[in-house]
N, C-alpha and C positions, 0 to 999 in steps of 0.2 A: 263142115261148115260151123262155126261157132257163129250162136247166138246172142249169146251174152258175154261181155267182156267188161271188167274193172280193171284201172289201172294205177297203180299208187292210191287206188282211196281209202281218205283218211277220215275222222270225225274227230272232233277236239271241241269239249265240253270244259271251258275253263280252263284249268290246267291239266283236267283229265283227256289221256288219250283214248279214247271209248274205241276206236278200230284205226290202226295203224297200217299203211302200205298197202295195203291189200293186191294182191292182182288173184286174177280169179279169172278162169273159162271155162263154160259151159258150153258143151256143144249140142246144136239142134237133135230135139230126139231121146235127150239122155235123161235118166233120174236120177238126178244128183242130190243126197243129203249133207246137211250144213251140219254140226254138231262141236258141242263143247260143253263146258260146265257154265252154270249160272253167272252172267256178270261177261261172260268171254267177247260178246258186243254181236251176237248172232242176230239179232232183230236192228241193231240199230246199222247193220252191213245190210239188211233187207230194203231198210226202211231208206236209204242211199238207193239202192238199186230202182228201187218201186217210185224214189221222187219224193214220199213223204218226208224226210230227214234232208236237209243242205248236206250236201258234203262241203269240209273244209279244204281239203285238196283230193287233187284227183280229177278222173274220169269216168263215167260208165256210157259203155259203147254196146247199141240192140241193134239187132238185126242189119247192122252195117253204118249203123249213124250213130253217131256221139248223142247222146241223151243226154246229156249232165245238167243241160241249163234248162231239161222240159218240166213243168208242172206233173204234178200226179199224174192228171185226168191225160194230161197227152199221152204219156205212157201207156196210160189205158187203152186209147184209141190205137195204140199203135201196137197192140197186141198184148200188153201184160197185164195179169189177175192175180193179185195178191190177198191173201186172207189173211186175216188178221188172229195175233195169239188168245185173244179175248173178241166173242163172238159182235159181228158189227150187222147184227140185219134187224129190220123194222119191228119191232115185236108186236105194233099196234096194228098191222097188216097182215093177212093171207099168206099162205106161203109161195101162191100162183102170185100175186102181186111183189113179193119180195125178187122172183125171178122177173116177172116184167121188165123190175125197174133196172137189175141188173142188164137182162138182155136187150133191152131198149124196145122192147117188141109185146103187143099184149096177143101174139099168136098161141092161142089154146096147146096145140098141138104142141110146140116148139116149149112152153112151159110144162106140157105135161112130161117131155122127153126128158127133160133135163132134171126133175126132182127124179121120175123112174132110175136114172141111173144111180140115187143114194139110197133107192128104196123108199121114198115117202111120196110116191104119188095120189097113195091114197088121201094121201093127207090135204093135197092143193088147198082146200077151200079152210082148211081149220085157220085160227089166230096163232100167228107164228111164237108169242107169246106165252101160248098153251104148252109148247114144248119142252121137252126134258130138254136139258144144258145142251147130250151129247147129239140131240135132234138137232138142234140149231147150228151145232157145228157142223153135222150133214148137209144142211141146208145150205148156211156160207159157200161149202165146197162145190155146191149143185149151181150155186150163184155164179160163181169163178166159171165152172164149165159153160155156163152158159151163152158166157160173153165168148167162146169158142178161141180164146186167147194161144196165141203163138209161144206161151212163155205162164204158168200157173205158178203162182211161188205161196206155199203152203208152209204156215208157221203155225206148229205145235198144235197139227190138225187131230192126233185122237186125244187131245187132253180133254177130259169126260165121258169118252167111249168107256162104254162098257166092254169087258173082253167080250163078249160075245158078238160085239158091231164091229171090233177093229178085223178081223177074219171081211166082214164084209169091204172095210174101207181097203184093204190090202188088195183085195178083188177089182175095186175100182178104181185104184190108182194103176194097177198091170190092165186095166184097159184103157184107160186114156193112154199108156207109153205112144202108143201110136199114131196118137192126134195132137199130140201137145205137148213141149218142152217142160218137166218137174223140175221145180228146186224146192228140196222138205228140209223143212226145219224141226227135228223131234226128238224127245229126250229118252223115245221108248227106243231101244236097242234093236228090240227085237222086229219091230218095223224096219227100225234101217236098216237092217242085217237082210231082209226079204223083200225089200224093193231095191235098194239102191245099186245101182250098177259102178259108181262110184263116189267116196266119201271126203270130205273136208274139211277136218277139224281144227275151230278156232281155239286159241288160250290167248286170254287177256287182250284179244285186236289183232293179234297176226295167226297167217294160218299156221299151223303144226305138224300136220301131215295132207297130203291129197292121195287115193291110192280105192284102191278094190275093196268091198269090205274084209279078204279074206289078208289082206297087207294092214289094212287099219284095224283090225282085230290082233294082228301080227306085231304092231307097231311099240314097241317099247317105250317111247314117248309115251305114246297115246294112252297107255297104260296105265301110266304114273302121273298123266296130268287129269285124264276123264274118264277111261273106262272100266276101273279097277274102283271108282264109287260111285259106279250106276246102279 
């Protein structure tokens, strides 16, 4: 059953072609990582998908309906949680308050579950402002689960993890596999290499390879366009 489907879409910034053709399938269930070198149009193919970004042509087709012409927020409702590459939570607020608002729910319980799974329940009651960078990036992610989304699309989720938290964020993206559709966006390798069950790498707007990571590590291409200056 696929999830998520693009078809032909495109972004055209000016005369720049920022993401070209695209077709893309995701299927329900699966962790799919996105990857390329900087500039490749990996965020602004999210930001299409998520509703934030117009596409120029094209389509994007969720869970069996054409989405293209929905607002963000409908996407939302209609099962997708997108995080963003630069941290987007309340900083003036709690971090029990920050899931609130994502969850829509001020149920204790339901907030305490939801930070418990990044490891900062202790924390509920602190100013989410108080937090180290790669705290808040936990949090985002806590926020996304929260909404219990059919579809999580997670961009350049350990950028500020310390190694010592990515070991944990690995742990808790292999437990969502089973509650929730992934698509990660990340530059660390080594992450995609241990979650992804299949990979997608963009150059310049079009995709490059799609395959296993033990093909996309394999890939010649892939080589000579990204992963030989990772």
């Amino acid at each position: 059953m696929i999830l998520l489907e693009t078809r032909d879409l495109t972004r055209i910034y000016g005369g720049l072609t920022a993401v070209n053709g695209v077709d893309f399938k995701l299927p329900r269930g699966q962790i799919h990582a996105l990857i390329g070198p900087n500039g490749a149009g990996k965020s602004t193919f999210v930001g299409m998908v998520s509703g934030r970004i117009p596409a120029s042509r094209g389509e994007v087709w969720f869970n069996g309906q054409n989405v293209t012409q929905l607002p963000a927020h409908k996407r939302i409702q209609a099962g997708m949680a997108y995080t963003f590459q630069i941290t987007a939570v309340y900083a003036n607020l709690s971090l029990a308050d920050n899931i609130a608002l994502a969850q829509r729910s001020r149920d204790r319980t339901r907030i305490l579950a939801a930070l418990d799974r990044v490891g900062l329940a202790d924390r509920a009651d602190q100013t989410t402002g108080d937090l180290s960078y790669g705290h808040q990036r936990l949090l985002e992610i806590a926020m996304g689960v929260a909404q219990a989304p059919r579809l999580l699309i997670l961009d350049e989720p350990t950028q500020g993890l310390a190694e010592s938290e990515i070991e944990g964020f690995n742990a808790l993206i292999r437990s969502l596999a089973g509650e929730t559709t992934i698509l990660l966006i990340e530059h660390n390798m080594n992450v995609v290499m241990a979650l992804a069950e299949r990979i997608t790498v963009l150059e310049t707007g079009e995709i490059l390879a799609t395959g296993t990571p033990e093909e996309i590590h394999a890939n010649a291409a892939v080589q000579e366009a990204y992963l030989g200056h990772v």
